[in-house]
N, C-alpha and C positions, 0 to 999 in steps of 0.2 A: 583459570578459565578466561578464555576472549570473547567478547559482545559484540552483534553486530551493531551499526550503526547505518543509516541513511547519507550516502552521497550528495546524492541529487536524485530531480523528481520531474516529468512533463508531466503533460497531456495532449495527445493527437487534435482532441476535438475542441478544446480550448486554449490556445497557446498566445500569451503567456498563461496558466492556469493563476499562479500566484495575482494576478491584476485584472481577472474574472469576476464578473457582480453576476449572479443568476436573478434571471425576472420573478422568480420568486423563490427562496430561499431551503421551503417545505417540500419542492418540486425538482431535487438533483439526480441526476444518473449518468455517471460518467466513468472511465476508467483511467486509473493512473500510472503509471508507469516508474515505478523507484528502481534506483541505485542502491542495492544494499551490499554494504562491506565490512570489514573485522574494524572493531573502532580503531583509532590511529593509525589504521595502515592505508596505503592508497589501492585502489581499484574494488571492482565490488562483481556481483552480480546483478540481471533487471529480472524486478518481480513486477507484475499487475496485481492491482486490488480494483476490484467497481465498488467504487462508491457510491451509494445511493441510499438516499430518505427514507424514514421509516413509510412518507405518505406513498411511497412508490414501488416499496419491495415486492405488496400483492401481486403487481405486476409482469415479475420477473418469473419465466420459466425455470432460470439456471440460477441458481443460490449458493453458488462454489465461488472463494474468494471475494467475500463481499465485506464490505465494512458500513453499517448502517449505523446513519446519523441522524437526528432529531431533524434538525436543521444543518444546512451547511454556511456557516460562520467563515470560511477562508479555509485558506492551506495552514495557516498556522495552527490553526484546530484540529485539521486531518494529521498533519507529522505528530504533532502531540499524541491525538490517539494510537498512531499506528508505533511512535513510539512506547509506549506503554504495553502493547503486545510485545514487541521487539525485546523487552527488559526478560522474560520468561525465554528467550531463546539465545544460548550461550555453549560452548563447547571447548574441547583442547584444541580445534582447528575449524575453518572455511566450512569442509563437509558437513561437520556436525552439523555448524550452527543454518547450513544452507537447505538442509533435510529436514530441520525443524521448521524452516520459516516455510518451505514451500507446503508444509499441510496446513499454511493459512492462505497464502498468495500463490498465485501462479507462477512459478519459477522457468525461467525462460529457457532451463534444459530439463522441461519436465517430461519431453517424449523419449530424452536420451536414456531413464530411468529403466 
């Protein structure tokens, strides 16, 4: 069986996202953009997650692909968590593990479906 793993990761709205301080911590709402790929191999696909605080989710109309956090502590917290999902989604190949991951994140060939 192959695992995905994380590439790389932005943010449109925060860039660099890794060297982002929010004015307040309890108050996040953003979306992220990863690189996910088969571990040890190169290249990947791009998924979206919104990230966003529990103080903030009431908010939100659309609750598809979302990962809510207590607080947002950095990106080292967020890959942690979303690696911890990632650990549950594995396959003999790419498709598997790529149909798994997009009924958590938006999968950037999700209209080709």
């Amino acid at each position: 069986m192959k695992s995905p793993e994380i590439k790389d990761w932005d943010c449109i709205e925060y860039d660099p996202i890794g060297k982002w301080i929010p004015d307040d911590p309890a108050e996040v709402d953003f979306w992220l953009n990863m690189t996910i790929g088969i571990k040890g191999e190169t290249g990947g696909d791009n998924f979206l997650v919104h990230i966003v605080t529990e103080k903030l989710i009431s908010q939100l109309e659309n609750r598809s692909h979302i990962l809510v956090v207590p607080y947002y502590f950095g990106m080292n917290d967020i890959i942690e968590r979303v690696n911890v999902i990632l650990e549950s989604c594995h396959d003999l190949n790419w498709s598997g593990m790529a149909e798994q991951i997009s009924k958590i994140y938006y999968w950037e060939f999700e209209s080709m479906r």
